[in-house]
C-alpha positions in Angstrom: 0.0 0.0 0.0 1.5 3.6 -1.0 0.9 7.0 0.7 0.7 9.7 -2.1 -0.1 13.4 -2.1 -1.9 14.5 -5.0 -0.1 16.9 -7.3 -2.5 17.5 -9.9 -5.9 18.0 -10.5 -6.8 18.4 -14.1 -10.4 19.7 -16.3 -11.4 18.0 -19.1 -14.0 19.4 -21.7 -16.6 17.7 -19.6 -17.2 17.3 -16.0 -17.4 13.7 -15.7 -14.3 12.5 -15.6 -10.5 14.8 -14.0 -7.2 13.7 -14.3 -5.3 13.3 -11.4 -1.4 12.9 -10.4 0.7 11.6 -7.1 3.7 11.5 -6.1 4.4 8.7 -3.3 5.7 10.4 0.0 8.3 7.6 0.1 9.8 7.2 -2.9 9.3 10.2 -5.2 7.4 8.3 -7.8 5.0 10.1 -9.9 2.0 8.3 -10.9 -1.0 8.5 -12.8 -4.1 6.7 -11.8 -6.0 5.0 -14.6 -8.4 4.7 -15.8 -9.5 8.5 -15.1 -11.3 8.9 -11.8 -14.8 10.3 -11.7 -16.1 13.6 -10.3 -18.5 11.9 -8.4 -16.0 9.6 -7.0 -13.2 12.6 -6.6 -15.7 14.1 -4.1 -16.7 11.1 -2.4 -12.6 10.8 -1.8 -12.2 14.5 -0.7 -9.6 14.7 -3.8 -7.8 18.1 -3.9 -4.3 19.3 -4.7 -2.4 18.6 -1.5 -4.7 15.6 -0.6 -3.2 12.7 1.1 -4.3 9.5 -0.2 -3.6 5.5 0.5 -4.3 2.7 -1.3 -2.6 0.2 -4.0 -1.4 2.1 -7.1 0.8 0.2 -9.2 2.7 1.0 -12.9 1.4 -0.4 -15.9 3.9 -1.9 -17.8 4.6 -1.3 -21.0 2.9 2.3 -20.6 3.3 4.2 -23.7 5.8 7.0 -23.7 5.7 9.6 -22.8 2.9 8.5 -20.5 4.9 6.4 -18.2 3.2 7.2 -14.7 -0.2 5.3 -15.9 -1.0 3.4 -12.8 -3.7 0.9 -11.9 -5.1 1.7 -8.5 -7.5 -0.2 -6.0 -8.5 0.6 -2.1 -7.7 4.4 -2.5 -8.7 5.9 0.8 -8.7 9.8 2.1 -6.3 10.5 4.9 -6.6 14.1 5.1 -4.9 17.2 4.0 -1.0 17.5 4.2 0.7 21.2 5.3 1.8 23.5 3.6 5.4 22.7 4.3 4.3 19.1 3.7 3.0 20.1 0.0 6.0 22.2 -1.1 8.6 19.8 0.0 6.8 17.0 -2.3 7.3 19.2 -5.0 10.5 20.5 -4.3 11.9 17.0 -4.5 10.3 16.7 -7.9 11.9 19.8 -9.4 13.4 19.6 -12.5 15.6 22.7 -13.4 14.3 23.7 -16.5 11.3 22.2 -18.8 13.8 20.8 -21.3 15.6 19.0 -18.5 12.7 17.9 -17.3 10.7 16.3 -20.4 14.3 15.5 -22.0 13.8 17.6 -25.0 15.2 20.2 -26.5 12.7 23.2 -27.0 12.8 25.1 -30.0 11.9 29.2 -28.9 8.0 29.0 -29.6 7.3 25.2 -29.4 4.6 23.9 -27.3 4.5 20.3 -28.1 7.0 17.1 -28.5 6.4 15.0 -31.9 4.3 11.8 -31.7 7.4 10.2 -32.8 10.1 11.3 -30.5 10.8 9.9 -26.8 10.7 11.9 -23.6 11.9 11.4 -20.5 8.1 11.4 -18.6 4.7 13.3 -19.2 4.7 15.3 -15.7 7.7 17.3 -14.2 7.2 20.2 -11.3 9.7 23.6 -12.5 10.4 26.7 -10.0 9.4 29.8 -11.8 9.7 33.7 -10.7 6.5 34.3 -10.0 7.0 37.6 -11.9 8.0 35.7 -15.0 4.5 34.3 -14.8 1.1 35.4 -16.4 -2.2 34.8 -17.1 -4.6 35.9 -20.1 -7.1 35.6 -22.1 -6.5 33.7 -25.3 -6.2 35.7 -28.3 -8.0 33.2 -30.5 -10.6 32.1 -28.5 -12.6 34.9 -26.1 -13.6 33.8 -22.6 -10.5 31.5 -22.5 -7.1 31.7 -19.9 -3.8 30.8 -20.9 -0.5 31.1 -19.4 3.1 32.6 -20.4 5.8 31.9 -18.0 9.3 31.7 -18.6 11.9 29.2 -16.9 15.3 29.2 -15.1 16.8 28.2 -18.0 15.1 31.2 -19.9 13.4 29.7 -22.1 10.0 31.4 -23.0 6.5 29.3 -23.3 3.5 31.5 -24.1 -0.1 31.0 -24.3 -0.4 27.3 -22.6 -3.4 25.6 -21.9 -4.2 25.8 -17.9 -5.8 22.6 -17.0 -5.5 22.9 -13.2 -9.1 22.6 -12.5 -9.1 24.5 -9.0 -7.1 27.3 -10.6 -8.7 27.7 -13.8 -12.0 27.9 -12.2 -11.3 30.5 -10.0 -9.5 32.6 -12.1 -12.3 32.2 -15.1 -14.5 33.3 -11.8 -12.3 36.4 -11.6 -12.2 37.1 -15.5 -16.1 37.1 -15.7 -16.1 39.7 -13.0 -13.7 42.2 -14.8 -10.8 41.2 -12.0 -8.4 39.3 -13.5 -5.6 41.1 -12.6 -6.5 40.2 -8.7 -5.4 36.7 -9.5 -2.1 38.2 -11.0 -0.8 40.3 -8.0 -1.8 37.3 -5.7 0.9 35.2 -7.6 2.9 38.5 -8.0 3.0 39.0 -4.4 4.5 35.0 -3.3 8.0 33.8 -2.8 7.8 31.0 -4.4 5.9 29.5 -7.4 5.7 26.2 -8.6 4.3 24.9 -12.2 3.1 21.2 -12.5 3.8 20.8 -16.3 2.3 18.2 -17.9 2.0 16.4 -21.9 -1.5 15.7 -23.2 -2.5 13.0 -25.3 -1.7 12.8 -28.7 -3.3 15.1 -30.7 -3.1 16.9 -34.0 -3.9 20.5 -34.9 -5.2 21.7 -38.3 -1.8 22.4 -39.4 -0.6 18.8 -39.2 1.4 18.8 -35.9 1.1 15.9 -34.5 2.5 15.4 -30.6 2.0 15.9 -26.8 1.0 19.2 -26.2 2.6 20.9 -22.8 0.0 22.0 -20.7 -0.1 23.9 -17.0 -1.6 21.0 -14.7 -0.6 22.8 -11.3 -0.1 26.3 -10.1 1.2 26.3 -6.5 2.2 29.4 -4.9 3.9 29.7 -1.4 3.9 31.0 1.5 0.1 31.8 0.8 -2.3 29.6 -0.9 -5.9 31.0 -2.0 -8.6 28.3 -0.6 -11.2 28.6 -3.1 -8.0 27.0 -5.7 -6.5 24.6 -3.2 -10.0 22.6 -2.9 -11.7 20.9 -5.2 -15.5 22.5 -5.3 
């Protein structure tokens, strides 16, 4: 039996089914539990970013990369919230120092997605950014939508990402609606420390024939102050 702490709660189109992420207290691991939980059941658990969770979660092998944390899981129990201190040192230990290092792959300035047909280290990594090298905005293309710009230690640039943190997203689409967007900006502004969960979607292919893992903004974690309307889950 493991004890995790869930890392990342991610939106789909739909509400019926989120995406969620752990890292085992004990060894580091990240893992993905499959197949996708329910809302429903996420509830029923008390899931939320920074949830503390026990039950039997193993790797599938023979995942395909670069989705290599796909886990089966039975028995998964609630066990409360961890701290604060408890939450950043889980993702401390899972920093990578850059999002190249992390994913293995060489980013070209402007790139937002690996090939289909080239390897990467993993589909997850946690980075350290500035938090005033972070933003959020509305998507040029499509009205009513929030994306993110950040760029990393290594200085690498990566604008206009999808956010998929479900707590996040929610609350800042909240804060859009109501004409105070930039409220969500100086809260992040205002932190020491800001960490991005940085996942790879599934395969997909856009009209213009890339094909690939798209990077996408599955966490935003600020410390020492956390809002509590993003850390929970309703």
């Amino acid at each position: 039996m493991r004890e995790v702490i869930i890392t990342d709660l991610t939106r789909f189109s739909t509400d019926e089914n989120v995406c969620t992420a752990v890292i085992d207290v004990n060894t580091g691991e990240c893992l993905r539990p499959m197949p996708y939980l329910k809302s429903k059941r996420c509830k029923e658990l008390g899931i939320h970013p920074g949830a503390i969770l026990k039950g039997d979660l193993v790797l599938k092998p023979g995942s395909q990369n670069p989705h290599i944390e796909d886990s089966s899981y039975s028995n998964l129990q609630f066990h409360g919230a961890c701290t604060s201190d408890q939450f950043r040192r889980v993702l401390y230990n899972s920093l990578s120092e850059s999002v190249s290092d992390g994913f293995g792959v060489d980013f070209a300035e402007g790139q937002k997605h690996i090939p289909h047909d080239q390897l990467a280290n993993c589909s997850i990594i946690t980075v350290k950014i500035e938090p005033n090298k972070f933003s959020i905005h509305e998507d040029q293309y499509k009205p009513g939508k929030i994306k993110a710009t950040f760029t990393d230690s290594s200085g690498r640039r990566y604008s206009y990402l999808s956010i998929t943190d479900r707590g996040f997203h929610d609350y800042a689409k909240r804060h859009q609606d109501d004409g105070r967007l930039n409220e969500v900006a100086q809260l992040i502004e205002g932190q020491e420390d800001l960490y991005l969960r940085i996942g790879l979607s599934r395969v997909f292919q856009v009209p213009d024939g890339r094909n690939g893992y798209w990077l996408q903004v599955n966490g935003i974690y600020t410390f020492p102050d956390f809002h509590d309307e993003i850390r929970t889950y309703e």
